[in-house]
SENUTI-678434 format. One record per residue (C-alpha): residue in three letters; x, z, y. Coordinates in steps of 0.001 Angstrom, whole numbers. Each point is the difference from the previous one (the first is absolute). Last residue first. Layout:
N
+--------+---------+---------+---------+
: fidren :      c1 :      c3 :      c2 :
+--------+---------+---------+---------+
:    ALA :       X :       Z :       Y :
...
+--------+---------+---------+---------+
END
This chain:
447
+--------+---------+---------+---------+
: fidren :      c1 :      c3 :      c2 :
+--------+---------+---------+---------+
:    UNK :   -9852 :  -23762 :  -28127 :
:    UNK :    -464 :   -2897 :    1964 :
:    UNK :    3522 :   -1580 :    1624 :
:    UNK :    1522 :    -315 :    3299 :
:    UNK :    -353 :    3771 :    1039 :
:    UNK :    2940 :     492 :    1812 :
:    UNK :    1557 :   -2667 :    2146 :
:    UNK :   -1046 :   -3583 :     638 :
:    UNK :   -4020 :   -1197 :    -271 :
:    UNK :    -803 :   -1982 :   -2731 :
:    UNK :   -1545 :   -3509 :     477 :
:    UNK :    2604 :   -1924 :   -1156 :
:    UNK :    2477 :    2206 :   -2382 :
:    UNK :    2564 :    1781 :    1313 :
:    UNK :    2872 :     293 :   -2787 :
:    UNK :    -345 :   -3941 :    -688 :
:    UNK :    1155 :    -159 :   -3253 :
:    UNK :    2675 :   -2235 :   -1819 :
:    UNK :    -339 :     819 :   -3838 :
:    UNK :    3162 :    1050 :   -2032 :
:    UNK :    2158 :   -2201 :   -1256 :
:    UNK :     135 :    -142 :   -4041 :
:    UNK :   -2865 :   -2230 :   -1171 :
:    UNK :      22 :   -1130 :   -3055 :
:    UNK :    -110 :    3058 :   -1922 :
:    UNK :    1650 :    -259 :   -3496 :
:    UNK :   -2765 :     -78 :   -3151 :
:    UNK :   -3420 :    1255 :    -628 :
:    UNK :   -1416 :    2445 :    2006 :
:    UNK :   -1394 :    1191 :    2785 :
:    UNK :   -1085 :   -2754 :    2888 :
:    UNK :    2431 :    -540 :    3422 :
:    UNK :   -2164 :   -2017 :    2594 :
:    UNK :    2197 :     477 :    3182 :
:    UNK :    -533 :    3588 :    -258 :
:    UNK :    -485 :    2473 :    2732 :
:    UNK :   -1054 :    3876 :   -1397 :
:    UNK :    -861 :    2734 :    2518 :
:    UNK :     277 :    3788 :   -1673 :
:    UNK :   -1959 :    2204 :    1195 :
:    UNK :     227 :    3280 :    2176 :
:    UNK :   -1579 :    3555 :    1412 :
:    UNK :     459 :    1362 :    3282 :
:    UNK :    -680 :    2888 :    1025 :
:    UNK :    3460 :    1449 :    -718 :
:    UNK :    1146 :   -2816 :    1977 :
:    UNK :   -1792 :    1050 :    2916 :
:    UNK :     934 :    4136 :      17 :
:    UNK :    -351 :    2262 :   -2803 :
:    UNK :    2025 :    3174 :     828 :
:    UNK :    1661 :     995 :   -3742 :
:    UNK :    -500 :   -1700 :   -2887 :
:    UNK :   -2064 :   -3309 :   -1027 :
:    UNK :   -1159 :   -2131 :   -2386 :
:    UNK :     904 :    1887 :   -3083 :
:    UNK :    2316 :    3457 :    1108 :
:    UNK :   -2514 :    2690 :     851 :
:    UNK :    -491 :    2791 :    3608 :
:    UNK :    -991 :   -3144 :    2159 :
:    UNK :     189 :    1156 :    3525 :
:    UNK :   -2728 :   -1015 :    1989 :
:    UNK :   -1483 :   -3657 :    1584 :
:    UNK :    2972 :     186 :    2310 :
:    UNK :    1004 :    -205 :    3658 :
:    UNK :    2777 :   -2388 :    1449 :
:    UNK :    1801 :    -395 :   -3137 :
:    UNK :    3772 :    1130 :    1566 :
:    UNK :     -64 :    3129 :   -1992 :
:    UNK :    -580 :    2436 :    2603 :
:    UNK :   -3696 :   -2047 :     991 :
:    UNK :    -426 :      31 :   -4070 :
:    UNK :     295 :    3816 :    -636 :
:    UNK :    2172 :    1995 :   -1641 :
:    UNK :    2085 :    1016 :    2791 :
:    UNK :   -1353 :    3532 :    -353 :
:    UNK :    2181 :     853 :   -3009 :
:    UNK :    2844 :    1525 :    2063 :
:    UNK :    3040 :   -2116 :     399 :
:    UNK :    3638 :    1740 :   -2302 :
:    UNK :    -588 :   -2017 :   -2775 :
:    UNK :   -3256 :   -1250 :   -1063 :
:    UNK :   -2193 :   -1773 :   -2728 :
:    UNK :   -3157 :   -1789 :     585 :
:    UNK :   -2109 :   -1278 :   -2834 :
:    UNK :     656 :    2547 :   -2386 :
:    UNK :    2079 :     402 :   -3105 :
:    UNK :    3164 :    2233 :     578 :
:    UNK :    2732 :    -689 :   -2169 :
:    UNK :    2193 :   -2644 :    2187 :
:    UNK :    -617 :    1617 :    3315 :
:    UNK :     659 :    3705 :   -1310 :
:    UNK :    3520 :   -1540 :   -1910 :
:    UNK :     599 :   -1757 :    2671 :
:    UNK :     -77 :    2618 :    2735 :
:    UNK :    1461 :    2631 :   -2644 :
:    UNK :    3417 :   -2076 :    -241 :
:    UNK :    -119 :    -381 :    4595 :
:    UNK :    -165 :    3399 :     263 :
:    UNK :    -818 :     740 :    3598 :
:    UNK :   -3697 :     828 :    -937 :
:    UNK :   -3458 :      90 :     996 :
:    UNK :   -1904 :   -1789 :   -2248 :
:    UNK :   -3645 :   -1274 :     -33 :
:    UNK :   -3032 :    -770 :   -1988 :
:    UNK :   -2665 :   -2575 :     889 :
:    UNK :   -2977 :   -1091 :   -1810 :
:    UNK :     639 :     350 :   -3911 :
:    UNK :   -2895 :    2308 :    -303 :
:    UNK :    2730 :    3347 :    -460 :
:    UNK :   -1179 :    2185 :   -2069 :
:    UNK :    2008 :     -86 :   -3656 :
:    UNK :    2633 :   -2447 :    1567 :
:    UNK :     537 :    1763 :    2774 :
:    UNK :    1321 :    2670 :   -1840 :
:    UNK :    2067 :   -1486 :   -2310 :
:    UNK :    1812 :   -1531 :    2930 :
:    UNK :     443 :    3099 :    1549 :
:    UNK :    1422 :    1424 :   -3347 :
:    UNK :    2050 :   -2990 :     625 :
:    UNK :    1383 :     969 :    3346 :
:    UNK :     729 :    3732 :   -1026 :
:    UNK :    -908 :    3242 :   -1122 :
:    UNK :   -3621 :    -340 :    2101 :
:    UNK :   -1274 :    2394 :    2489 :
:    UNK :   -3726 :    -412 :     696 :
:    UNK :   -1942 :    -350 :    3039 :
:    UNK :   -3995 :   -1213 :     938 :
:    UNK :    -934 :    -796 :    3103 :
:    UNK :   -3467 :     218 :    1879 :
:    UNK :    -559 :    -716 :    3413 :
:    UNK :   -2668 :   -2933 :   -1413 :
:    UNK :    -248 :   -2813 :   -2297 :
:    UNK :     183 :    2312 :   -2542 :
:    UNK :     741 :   -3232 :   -2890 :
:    UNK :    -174 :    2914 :   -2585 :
:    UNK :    2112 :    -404 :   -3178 :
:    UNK :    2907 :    2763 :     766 :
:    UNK :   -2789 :    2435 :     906 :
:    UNK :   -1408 :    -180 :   -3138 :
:    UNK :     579 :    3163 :   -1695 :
:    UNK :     203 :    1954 :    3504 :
:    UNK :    3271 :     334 :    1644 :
:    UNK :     181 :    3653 :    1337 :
:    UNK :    -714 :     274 :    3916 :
:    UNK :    3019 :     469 :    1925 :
:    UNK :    2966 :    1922 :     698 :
:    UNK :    3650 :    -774 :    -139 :
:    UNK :    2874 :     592 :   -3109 :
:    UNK :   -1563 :     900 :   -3221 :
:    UNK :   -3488 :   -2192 :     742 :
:    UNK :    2074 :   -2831 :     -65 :
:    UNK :    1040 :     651 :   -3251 :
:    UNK :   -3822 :     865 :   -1184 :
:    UNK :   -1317 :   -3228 :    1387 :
:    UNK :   -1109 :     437 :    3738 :
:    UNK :   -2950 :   -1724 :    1431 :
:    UNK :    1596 :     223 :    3951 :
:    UNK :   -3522 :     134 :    2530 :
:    UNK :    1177 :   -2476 :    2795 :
:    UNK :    -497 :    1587 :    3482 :
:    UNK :   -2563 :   -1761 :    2578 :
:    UNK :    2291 :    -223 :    3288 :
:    UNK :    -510 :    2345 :    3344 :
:    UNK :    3828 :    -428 :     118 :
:    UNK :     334 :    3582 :   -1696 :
:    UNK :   -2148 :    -942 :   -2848 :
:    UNK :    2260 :   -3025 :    -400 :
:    UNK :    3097 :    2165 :    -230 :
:    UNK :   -1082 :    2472 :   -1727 :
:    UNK :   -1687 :   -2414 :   -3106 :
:    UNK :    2205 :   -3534 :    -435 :
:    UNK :    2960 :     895 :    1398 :
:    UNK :     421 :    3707 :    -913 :
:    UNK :   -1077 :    -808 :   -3153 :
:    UNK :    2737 :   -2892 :    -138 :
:    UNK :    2801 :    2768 :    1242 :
:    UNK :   -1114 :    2371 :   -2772 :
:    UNK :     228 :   -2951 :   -2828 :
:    UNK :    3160 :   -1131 :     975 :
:    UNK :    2716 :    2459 :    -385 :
:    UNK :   -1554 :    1511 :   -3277 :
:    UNK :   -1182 :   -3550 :   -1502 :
:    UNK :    3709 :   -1520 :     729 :
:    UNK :    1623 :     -49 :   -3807 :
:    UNK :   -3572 :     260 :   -1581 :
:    UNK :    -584 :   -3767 :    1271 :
:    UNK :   -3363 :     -50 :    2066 :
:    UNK :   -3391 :   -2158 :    -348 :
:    UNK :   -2615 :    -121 :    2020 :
:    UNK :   -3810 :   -1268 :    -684 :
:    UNK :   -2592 :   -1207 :    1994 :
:    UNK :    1964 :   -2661 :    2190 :
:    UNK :   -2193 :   -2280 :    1977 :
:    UNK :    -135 :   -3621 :    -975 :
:    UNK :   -3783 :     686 :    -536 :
:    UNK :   -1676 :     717 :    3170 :
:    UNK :   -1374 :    3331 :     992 :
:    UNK :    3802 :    1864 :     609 :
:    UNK :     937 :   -2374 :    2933 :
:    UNK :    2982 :    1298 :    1742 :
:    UNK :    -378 :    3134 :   -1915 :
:    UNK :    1431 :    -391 :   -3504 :
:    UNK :    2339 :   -3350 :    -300 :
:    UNK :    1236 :    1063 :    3775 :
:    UNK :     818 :    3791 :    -949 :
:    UNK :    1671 :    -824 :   -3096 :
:    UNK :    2075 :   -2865 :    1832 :
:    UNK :    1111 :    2370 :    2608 :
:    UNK :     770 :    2603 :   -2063 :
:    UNK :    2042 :   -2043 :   -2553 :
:    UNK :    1923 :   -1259 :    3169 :
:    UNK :     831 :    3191 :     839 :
:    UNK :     949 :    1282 :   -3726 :
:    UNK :    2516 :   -2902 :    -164 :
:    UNK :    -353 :    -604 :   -3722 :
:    UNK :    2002 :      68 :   -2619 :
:    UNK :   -2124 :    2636 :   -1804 :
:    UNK :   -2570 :   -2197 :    -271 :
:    UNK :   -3078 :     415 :    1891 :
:    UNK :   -2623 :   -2204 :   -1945 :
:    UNK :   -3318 :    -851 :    1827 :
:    UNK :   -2776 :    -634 :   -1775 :
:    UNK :   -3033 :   -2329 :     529 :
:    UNK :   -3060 :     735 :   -1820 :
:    UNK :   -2124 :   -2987 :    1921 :
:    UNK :   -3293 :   -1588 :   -1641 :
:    UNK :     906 :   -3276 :    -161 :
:    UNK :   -1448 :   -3357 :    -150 :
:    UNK :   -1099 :   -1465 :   -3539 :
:    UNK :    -372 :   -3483 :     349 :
:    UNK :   -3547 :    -981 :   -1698 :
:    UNK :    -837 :   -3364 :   -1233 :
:    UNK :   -4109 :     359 :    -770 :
:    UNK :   -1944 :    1422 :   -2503 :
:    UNK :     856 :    3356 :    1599 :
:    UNK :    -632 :    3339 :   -1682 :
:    UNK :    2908 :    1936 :   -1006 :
:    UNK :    2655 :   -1624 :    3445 :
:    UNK :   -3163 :     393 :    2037 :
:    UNK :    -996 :    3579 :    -875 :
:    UNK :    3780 :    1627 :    -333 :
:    UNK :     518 :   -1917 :    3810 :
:    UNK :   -2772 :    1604 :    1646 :
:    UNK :     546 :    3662 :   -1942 :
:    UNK :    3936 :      94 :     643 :
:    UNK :    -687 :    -643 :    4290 :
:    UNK :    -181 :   -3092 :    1972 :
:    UNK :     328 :   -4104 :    -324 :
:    UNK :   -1353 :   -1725 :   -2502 :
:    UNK :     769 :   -3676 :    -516 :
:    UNK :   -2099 :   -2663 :   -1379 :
:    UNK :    1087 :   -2989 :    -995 :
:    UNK :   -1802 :   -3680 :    -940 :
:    UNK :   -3106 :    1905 :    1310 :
:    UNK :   -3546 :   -2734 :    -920 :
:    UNK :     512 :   -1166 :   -3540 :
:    UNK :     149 :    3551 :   -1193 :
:    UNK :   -1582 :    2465 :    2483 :
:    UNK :     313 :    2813 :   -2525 :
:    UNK :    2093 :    2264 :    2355 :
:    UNK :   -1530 :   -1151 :    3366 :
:    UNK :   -3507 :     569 :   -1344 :
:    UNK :    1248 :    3980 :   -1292 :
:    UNK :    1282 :     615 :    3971 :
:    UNK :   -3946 :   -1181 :     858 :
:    UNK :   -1201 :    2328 :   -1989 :
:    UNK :    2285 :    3631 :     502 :
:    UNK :   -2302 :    -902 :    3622 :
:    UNK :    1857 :   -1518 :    3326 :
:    UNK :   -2160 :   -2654 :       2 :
:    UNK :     708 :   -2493 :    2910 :
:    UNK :    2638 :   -1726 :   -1301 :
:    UNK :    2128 :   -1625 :    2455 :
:    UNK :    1278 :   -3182 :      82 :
:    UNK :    2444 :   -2176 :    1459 :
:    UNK :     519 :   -3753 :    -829 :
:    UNK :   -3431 :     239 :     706 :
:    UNK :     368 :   -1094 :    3661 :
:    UNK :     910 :   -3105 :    -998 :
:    UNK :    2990 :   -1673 :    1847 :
:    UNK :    -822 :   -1959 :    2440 :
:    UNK :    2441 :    2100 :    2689 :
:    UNK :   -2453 :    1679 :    2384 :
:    UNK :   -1987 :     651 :   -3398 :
:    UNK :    3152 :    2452 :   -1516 :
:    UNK :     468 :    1686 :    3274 :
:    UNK :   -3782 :     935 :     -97 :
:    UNK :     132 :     587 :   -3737 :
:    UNK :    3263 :    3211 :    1272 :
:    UNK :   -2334 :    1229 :    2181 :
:    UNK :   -2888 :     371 :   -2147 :
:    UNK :    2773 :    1348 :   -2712 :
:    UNK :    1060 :    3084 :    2491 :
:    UNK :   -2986 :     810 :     895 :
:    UNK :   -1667 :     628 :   -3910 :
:    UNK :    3488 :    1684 :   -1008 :
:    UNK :    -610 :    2261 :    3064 :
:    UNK :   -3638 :     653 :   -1312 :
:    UNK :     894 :     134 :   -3876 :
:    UNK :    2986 :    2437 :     701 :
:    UNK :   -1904 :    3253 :   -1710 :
:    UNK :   -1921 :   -2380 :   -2301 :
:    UNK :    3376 :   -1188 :   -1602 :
:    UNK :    1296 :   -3699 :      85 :
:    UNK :   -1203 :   -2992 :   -1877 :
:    UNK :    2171 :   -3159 :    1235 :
:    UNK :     -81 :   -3685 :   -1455 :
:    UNK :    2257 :   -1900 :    1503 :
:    UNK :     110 :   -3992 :    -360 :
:    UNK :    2939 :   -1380 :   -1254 :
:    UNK :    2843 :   -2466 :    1484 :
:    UNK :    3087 :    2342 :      60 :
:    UNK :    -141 :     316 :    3740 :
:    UNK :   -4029 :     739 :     -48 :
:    UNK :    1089 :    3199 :   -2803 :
:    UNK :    2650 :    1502 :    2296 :
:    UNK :   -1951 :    -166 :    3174 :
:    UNK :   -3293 :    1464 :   -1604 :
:    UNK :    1503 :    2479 :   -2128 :
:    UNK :    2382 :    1053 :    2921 :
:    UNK :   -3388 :     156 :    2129 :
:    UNK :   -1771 :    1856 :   -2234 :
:    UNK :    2369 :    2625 :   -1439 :
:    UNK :     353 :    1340 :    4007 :
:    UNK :   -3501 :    1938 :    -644 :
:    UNK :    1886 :    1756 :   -2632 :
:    UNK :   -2514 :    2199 :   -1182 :
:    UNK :    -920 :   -1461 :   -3364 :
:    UNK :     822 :   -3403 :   -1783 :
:    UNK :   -1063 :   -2210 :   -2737 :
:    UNK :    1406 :   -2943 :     628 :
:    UNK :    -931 :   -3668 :   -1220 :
:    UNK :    1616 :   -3179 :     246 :
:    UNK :   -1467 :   -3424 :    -890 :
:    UNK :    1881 :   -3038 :     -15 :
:    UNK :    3558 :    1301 :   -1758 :
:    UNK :    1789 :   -2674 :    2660 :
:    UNK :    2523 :   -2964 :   -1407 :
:    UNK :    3800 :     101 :    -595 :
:    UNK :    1310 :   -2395 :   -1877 :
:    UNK :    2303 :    -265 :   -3273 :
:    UNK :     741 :   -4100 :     710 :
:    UNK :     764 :   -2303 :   -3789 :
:    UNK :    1513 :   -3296 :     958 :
:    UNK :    -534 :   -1826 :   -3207 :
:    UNK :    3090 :   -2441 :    -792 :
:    UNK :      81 :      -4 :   -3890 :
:    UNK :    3322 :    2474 :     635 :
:    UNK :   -1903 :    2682 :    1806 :
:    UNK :    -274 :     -70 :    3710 :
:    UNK :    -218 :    3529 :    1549 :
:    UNK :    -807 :    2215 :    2930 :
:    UNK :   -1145 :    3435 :     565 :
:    UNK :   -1745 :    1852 :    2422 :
:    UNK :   -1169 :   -2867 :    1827 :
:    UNK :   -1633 :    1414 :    3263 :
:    UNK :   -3779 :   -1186 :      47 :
:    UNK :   -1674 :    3380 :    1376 :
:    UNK :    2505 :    2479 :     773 :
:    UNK :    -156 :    -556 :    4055 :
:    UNK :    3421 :    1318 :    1682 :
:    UNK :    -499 :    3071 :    2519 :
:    UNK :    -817 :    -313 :    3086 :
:    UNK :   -3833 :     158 :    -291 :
:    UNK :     593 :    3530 :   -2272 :
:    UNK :    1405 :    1148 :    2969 :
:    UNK :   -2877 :    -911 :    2096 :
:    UNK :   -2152 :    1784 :   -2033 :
:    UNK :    2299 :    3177 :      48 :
:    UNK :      25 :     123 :    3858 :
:    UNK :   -3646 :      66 :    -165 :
:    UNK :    -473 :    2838 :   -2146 :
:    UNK :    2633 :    1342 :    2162 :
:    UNK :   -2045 :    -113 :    3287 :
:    UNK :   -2610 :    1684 :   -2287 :
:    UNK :    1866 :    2739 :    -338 :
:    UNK :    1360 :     600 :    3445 :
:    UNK :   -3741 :    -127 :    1050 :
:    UNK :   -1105 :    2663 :   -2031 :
:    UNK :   -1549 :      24 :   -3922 :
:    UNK :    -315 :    3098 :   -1803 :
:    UNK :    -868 :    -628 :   -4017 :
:    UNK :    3454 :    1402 :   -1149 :
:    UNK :     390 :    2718 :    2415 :
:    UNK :   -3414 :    1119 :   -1375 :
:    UNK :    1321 :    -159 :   -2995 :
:    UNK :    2590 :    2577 :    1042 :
:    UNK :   -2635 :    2096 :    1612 :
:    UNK :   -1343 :     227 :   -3593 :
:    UNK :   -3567 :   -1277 :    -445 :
:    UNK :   -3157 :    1070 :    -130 :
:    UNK :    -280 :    2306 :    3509 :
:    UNK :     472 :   -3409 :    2153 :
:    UNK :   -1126 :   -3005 :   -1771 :
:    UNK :   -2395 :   -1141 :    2245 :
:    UNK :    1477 :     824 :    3080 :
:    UNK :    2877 :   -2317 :   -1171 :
:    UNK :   -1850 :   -2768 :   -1025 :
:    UNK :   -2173 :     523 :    3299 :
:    UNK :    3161 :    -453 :    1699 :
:    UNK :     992 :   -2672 :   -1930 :
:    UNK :   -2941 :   -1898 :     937 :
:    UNK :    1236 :     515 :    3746 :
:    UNK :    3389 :    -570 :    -594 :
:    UNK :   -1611 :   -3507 :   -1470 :
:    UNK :   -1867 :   -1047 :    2726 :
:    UNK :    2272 :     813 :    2993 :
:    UNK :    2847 :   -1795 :   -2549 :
:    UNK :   -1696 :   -3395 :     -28 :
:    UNK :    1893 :   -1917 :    2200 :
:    UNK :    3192 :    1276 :   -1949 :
:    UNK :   -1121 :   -1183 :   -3171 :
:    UNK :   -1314 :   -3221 :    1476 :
:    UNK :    3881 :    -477 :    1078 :
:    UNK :     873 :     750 :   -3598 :
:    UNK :   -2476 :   -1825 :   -1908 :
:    UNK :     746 :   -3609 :    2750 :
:    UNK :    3670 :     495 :    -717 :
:    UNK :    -621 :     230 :   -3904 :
:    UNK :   -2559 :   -3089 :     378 :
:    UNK :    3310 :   -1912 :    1723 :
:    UNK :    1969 :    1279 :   -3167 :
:    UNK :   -1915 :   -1353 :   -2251 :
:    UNK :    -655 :   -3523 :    1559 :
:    UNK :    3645 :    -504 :     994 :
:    UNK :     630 :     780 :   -3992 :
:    UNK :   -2439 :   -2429 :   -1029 :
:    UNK :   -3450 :     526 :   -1414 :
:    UNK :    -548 :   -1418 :   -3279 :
:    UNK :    -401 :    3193 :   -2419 :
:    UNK :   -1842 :    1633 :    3224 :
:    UNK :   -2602 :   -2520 :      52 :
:    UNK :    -332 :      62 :   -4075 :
:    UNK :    -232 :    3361 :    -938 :
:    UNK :   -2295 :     754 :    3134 :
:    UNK :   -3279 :   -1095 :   -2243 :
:    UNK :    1198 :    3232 :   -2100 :
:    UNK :    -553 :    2332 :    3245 :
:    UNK :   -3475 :   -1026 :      17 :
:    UNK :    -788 :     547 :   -3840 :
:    UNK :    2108 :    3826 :     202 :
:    UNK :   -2369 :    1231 :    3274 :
:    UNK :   -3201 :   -1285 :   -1869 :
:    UNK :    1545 :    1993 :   -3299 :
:    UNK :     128 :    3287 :    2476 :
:    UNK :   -2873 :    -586 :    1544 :
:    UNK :    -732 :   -1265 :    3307 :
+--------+---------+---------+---------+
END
C-alpha cells in the first residue's frame, strides 16, 4: 500500500477505537501481547537478517539498538500489558464547572485520532507506539528506519493478528512500507490525515520534521544530558551515577554525554573517575570511554582535548566529555548554552545548591543524586512511552496516555440563550453520565 493508502485506512479506525471501551482496549492489548510472543520465531528471525544487514554500516552500539532476543521481546510484551493496567484517558473529566446561569461546562478527555511516528532502529518503538496509542483511542501510524524495516514488518503482523482476534480493526496499526526521505516528507504534510506526528531518533530526524511538517509536531529529544558533580558530593556515589548515566546504555538518549565537576574536588576526583570509566573497564574486558577534556580538565588527568563542539554532540556512544566548573551556577550556565533540556543531574549533599540547580535548570527531567537513565516512561510509572518530549506546550518529559490525549470541552444546558437580561435558569442540568447505548469505561465519546 502506499503511504497515503496506509494514512486513509488507519483514518476509518478514528471512530472504532474513539468508542471502544476500556474492557475492549485492554482485552485487544492482551490478545497484541500474547500474539507478540507467538510470533517471536518469526520476528528474531527477521531481526536477524536486520541485523546481518546492517552489520559493517553501523556502530556496534546501534547495532545493540536494533538487536532483538527473547528477553526483549518478553518485555515488549510485559510493557503492553502494563499499559492495559493502567487507567484509560479517554472520557475522564478534567475539569468541572457550573456557571451561575446553570450550564454544566465538562473539560474532557478524548483521543488525538491519528498518530504518527517517525522512528529508526528501535524495533521495541513499535509495540510501545502501538500499545500506548490503542489505549488512548487513536490509530498508530509507524514509519521506522530501513535497517529495522523487516523486524518492524514482524512485529506489526503480529501485533494486527492480536488486534483481529479482538474486533478491533487491524488498521488501528500501520506500517509504512516506504522507507524512502519520501514517504517521511508524506507524514509531515499529511494535513487532514496525522492529527500528531512524533519523531523519534537522532538531531537530523527531528530538525527535518519539527522545520518541515504541516502537521502537529511534538518535538522529542535529542539527549545532551549532563551530569553535575558538586563539590558536596559523595565522590562514590558520583562515580556510580556517572558510570550508570554513561555506559549502562550509552546509544539511547537519557544517557549522560557531558560531566560536570566543582573546581574544589576536580583534582581528587577526576583521576579516580578515569580510572573508572577507562582502566578499569579495559581491564574487565569492557569498551573504555574516550574522556573529551576541556583545558582544566586536561591540567589534572589525560585525555583527548575537547573539540569545539564536543559539548553539543548527542555521542551516543563511549564518549564523554569533562569540564571543571567554578561552581553550581557556572554549571547552570553551562547547561543552559548546550544542554537540549532533556535531563541534567546533580550530585550533591548540599541541600541550598540542590534547589537552586533544580529551580534554574530548564529541561524536562531534572535530578539529584539518581543517574539520568530513569528517564524513561516504564521508570516513570507510564508503562512505556511514545518518547520524551524535549518542549513545554502539550507535553514534556516521557509522554505516556494522557500526553496522547487531547480534550474538549462538553457543554449541558437546560436551554440557556446569550443575552439579554437575568438567566432564568440557575440549577444546573440533570445528566445521565452513561448515556443509553454507550458502552461504560474509557472511550464513551467520539473524538
Amino acid at each position: 500500500m502506499t503511504t497515503h493508502e496506509i494514512l486513509l485506512a488507519a483514518q476509518s479506525a478514528r471512530t472504532p477505537l474513539a468508542l471502544a471501551g476500556t474492557d475492549e482496549k485492554n482485552a485487544a492489548l492482551e490478545a497484541m501481547a500474547v500474539a507478540l510472543v507467538e510470533a517471536a520465531p518469526e520476528i528474531l528471525e527477521a531481526n536477524r537478517a536486520d541485523l546481518e544487514a546492517a552489520r559493517g554500516r553501523i556502530s556496534d552500539v546501534m547495532l545493540d539498538r536494533l538487536a532483538l532476543t527473547p528477553s526483549r521481546l518478553t518485555d515488549m510484551a510485559k510493557g503492553m500489558r502494563e499499559v492495559a493496567a493502567l487507567p484509560d484517558p479517554v472520557g475522564a473529566v478534567l475539569h468541572r464547572v457550573v456557571r451561575p446561569n446553570g450550564l454544566l461546562i465538562e473539560k474532557t478527555a478524548v483521543p488525538m485520532g491519528v498518530i504518527a511516528i517517525i522512528y529508526e532502529s528501535r524495533p521495541n518503538v513499535t509495540s510501545d507506539a502501538a500499545a500506548l496509542a490503542l489505549k488512548a483511542g487513536s490509530a498508530c501510524v509507524l514509519r521506522c528506519g530501513r535497517d529495522a524495516w523487516a523486524s518492524c514488518n514482524a512485529i506489526v503482523k503480529a501485533l494486527r493478528c492480536g488486534l483481529e482476534r479482538t474486533g478491533l480493526p487491524a488498521c488501528a496499526v500501520s506500517l509504512i512500507e516506504d522507507t524512502s526521505h519520501d514517504s517521511a516528507n508524506k507524514l509531515m504534510t499529511a494535513s487532514g490525515l496525522v492529527d500528531l506526528l512524533i519523531p523519534r531518533g537522532g538531531a537530523g530526524l527531528i530538525r527535518a520534521c519539527v522545520e518541515n511538517a504541516t502537521v502537529p509536531c511534538i518535538q522529542t529529544g535529542t539527549g545532551i544530558c549532563h551530569v553535575y558533580v558538586d563539590r558536596a558530593a559523595d565522590p562514590d556515589m558520583a562515580l556510580r551515577i556517572v558510570e550508570n548515566a554513561k555506559t549502562s546504555r550509552p546509544s539511547v538518549c537519557n544517557a549522560e554525554e557531558v560531566c560536570l565537576v566543582h573546581r574544589d574536588i576536580a583534582a581528587e576526583f577526576l583521576p579516580r573517575l578515569k580510572a573508572a570509566l577507562v582502566e578499569d573497564r579495559a581491564a574487565a574486558g569492557l569498551t573504555p570511554v574516550e574522556l573529551r577534556l576541556d583545558r582544566r580538565a586536561a591540567a589534572i588527568i589525560e585525555g583527548t582535548p575537547a573539540g569545539e563542539r564536543d559539548f553539543d554532540t548527542e555521542f551516543l556512544g563511549y564518549i564523554l566529555a569533562v569540564a571543571v566548573v567554578d561552581d553550581v551556577d557556572e554549571a547552570i550556565r553551562h547547561i543552559a548554552r548546550h544542554s537540549t533540556h532533556h535531563s541534567e543531574c546533580i550530585v550533591t549533599s548540599d541541600p541550598v545548591a540542590a534547589d537552586r540547580f533544580t529551580a534554574c535548570v530548564d529541561s524536562a527531567a531534572v535530578y539529584v543524586n539518581a543517574s539520568t537513565r530513569f528517564t524513561d516512561g516504564g521508570e516513570f510509572g507510564l508503562g512505556c512511552e511514545m518518547g520524551i518530549s524535549t518542549q513545554k506546550l502539550h507535553a514534556r518529559g516521557p509522554m505516556g496516555l494522557a500526553e496522547l490525549c487531547s480534550y474538549k470541552y462538553i457543554i449541558h444546558g437546560n436551554g440557556q440563550t446569550r443575552g439579554g437580561g437575568a438567566p432564568r435558569i440557575q440549577t444546573p442540568p440533570k445528566i445521565q453520565k452513561t448515556p443509553p447505548g454507550y458502552p461504560r469505561g474509557g472511550g464513551r465519546r467520539c473524538g
